[in-house]
C-alpha positions in Angstrom: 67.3 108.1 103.9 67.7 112.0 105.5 69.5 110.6 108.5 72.0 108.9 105.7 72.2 112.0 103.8 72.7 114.3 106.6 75.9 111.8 107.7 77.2 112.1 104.0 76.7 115.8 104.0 78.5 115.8 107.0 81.5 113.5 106.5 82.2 115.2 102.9 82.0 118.6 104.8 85.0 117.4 107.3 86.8 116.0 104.5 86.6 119.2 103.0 88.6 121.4 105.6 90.8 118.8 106.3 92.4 118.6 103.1 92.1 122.6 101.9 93.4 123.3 105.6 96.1 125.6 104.8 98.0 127.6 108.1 99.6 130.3 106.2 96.8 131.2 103.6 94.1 131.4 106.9 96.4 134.2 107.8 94.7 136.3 104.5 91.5 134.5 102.8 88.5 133.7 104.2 87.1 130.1 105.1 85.7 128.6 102.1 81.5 128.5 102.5 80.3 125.3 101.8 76.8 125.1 99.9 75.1 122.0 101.8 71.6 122.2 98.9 74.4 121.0 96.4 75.7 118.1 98.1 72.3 117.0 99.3 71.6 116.8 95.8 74.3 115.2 94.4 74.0 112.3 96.7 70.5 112.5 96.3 70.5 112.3 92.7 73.4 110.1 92.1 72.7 107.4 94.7 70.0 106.4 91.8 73.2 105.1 89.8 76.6 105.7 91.0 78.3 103.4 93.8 78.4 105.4 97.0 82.5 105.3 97.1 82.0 107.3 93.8 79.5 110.0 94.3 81.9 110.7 97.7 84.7 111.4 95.1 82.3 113.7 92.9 80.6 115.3 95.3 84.0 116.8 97.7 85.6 117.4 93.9 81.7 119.4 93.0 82.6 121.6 96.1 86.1 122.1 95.6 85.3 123.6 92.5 82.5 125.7 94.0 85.9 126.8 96.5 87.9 127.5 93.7 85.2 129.6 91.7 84.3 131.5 95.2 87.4 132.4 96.1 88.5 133.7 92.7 85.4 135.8 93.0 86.9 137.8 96.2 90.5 138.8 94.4 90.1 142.1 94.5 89.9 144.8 91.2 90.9 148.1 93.4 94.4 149.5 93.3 97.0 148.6 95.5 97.7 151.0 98.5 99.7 148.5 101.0 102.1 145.7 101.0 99.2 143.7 102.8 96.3 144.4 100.2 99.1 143.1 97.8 99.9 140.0 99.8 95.9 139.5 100.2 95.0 139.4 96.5 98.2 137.3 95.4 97.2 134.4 98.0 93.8 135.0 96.9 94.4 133.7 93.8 96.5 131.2 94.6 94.1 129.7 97.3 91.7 129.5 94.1 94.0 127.7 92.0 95.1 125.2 94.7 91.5 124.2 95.5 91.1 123.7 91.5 93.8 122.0 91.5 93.0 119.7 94.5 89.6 118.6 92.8 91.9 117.9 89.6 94.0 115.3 91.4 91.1 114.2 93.6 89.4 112.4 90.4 92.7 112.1 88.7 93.9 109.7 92.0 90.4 107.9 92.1 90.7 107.0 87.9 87.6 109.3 87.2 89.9 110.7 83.9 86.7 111.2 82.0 85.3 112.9 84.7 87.7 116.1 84.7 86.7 117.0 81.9 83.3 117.3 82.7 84.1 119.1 85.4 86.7 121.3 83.7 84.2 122.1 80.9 81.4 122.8 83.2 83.9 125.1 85.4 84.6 127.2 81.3 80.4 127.2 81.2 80.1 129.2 84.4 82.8 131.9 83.8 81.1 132.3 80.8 77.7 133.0 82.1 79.3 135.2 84.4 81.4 137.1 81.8 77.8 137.6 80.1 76.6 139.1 83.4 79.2 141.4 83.9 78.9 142.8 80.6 75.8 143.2 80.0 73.9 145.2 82.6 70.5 145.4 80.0 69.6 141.5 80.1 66.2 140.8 80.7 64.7 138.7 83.4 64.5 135.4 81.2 68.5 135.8 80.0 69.8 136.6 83.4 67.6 133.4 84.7 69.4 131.0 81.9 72.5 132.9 82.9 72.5 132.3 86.6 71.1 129.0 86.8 73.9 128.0 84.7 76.2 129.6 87.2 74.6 128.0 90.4 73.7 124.8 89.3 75.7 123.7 85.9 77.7 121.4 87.3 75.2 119.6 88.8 73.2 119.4 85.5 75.7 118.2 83.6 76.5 115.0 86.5 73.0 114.5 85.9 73.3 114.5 82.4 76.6 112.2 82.6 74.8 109.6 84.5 71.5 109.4 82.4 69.2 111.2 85.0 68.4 113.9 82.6 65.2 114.3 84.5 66.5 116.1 87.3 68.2 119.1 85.2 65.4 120.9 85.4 64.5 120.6 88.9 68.0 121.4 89.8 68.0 124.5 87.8 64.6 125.7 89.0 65.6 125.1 92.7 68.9 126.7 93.0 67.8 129.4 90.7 64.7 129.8 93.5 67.3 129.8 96.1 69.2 132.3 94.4 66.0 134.7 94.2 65.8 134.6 97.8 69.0 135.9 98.3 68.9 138.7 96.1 65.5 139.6 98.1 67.5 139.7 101.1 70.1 142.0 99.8 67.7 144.0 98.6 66.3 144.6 101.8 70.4 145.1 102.7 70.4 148.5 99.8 71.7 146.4 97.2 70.3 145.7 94.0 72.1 142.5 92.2 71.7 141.1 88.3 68.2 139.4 89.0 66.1 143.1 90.2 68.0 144.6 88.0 66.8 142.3 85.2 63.8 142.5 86.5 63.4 146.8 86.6 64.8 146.4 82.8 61.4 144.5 81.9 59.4 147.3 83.7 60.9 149.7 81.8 60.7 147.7 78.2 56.9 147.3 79.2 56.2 150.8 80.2 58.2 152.6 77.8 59.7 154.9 80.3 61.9 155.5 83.0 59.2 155.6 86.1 61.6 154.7 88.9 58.9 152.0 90.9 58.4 152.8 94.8 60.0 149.9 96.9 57.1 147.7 97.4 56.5 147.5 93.6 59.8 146.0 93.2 59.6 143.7 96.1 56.1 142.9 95.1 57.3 142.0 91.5 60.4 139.7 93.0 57.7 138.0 95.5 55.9 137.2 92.4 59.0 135.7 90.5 59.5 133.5 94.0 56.3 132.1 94.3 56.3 131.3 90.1 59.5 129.1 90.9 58.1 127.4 94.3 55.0 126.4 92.5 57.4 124.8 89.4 58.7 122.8 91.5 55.9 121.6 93.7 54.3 120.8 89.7 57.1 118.7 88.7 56.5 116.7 92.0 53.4 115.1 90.6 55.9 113.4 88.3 56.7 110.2 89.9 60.7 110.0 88.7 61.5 113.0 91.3 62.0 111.8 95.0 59.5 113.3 96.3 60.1 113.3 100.0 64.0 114.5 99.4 62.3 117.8 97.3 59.6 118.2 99.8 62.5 118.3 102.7 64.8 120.5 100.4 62.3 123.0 100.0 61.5 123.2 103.7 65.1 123.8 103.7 65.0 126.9 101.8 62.3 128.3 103.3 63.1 127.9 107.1 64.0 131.4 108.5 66.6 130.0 110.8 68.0 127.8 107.8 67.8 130.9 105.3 69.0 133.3 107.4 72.3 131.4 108.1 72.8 131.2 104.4 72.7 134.7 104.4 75.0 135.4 106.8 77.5 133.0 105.0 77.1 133.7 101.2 76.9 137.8 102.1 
């Protein structure tokens, strides 16, 4: 089953760049990062229902909206001070909306209609959660953890929830939340404190009624402790015999490999 999975993983991958290859917007935005954990689940999770031809359709459309949502990420708020930082934020944008819209006609050419508007729905959900984030920068840990696992791993919830596999929503949720833990830990070792410490130094603060600034092992002690709550999750819903156990077990060893983890890094910062 892995060595079939990594062949998938691999063939959607190529299929990927060869179609979002573009000459002229390589010139100004960066090479779309592919997130391997979600495709590894889709076909994971979908091969218990959905024809292989069709979970290839949904899984390069799943990561050309991952593109699209990326890449809009990167356009730029600061002003405009050359003809080039101009130029770079216009294609931006545009290289965003031409991988949306390449997922779009993806489906729409293999006669998945019903299917964009899952996608196009769960694409509204994430801005949303991310709106939330940006405005609010007093959320507490259990807010920003609905919030971002909505954001990492909605679209893959809602397939699940599409195909009748509801029981792998919260597995998938707990996972690329986890994931997403482990790369705010590594930033923070990089000077930079994203939404889940900061979350997480709000709750200190509620609980101690003041404004004690904790010494940097506190905070990294307290972040250790939110990873290992979310590793043992997971390892508890492996007891339940729906969940393929051996795909999880090899996911998680995944996650946790310094090689595999620090080339994550490297990408996603």
């Amino acid at each position: 089953m892995m060595n079939d999975l990594n062949e998938h993983v691999n063939e959607c991958k190529k299929k990927f760049f060869s179609i979002t290859k573009h000459t002229f917007l390589q010139k100004y935005v960066q090479k779309p990062i592919i997130d391997e954990d979600k495709l590894r689940f889709i076909y994971a999770m979908l091969s218990e229902r959905v024809p292989l031809k069709d979970i290839k359709v949904y899984a390069l459309s799943a990561i050309l909206v991952d593109a699209a949502l990326n890449t809009h990420e990167k356009v730029s708020l600061n002003k405009i001070n050359s003809d080039y930082v101009k130029k770079n934020r216009q294609l931006t944008v545009l290289a965003g909306d031409y991988f949306c819209s390449l997922y779009y006609s993806l489906l729409a050419e293999a006669g998945k209609i019903s299917m964009i508007r899952m996608y196009s729905l769960s694409i509204q959900e994430i801005n949303e959660y991310k709106m939330n984030i940006y405005q609010n920068e007093d959320l507490s840990f259990a807010e920003i953890r609905e919030d971002i696992s909505s954001i990492e791993s909605v679209l893959l919830q809602n397939l699940a929830e599409h195909f009748k596999l509801p029981h792998w929503k919260k597995i998938i949720a707990e996972f690329f939340f986890l994931k997403r833990m482990l790369f705010e830990r590594d930033q923070w070792f990089e000077g930079k404190k994203l939404s889940i410490l900061r979350a997480l130094l709000n709750d200190q603060k509620e609980k101690t009624y003041q404004q004690t600034k904790l010494k940097d092992d506190e905070i990294l002690e307290i972040l250790n402790h939110r990873i290992s709550e979310g590793k043992e999750r997971i390892e508890k819903y492996l007891e339940d015999p729906l969940f393929q156990q051996e795909f999880i077990l090899k996911q998680m060893e995944r996650l946790f490999s310094p090689i595999n983890y620090s080339e994550k890094v490297a990408e996603e910062g």
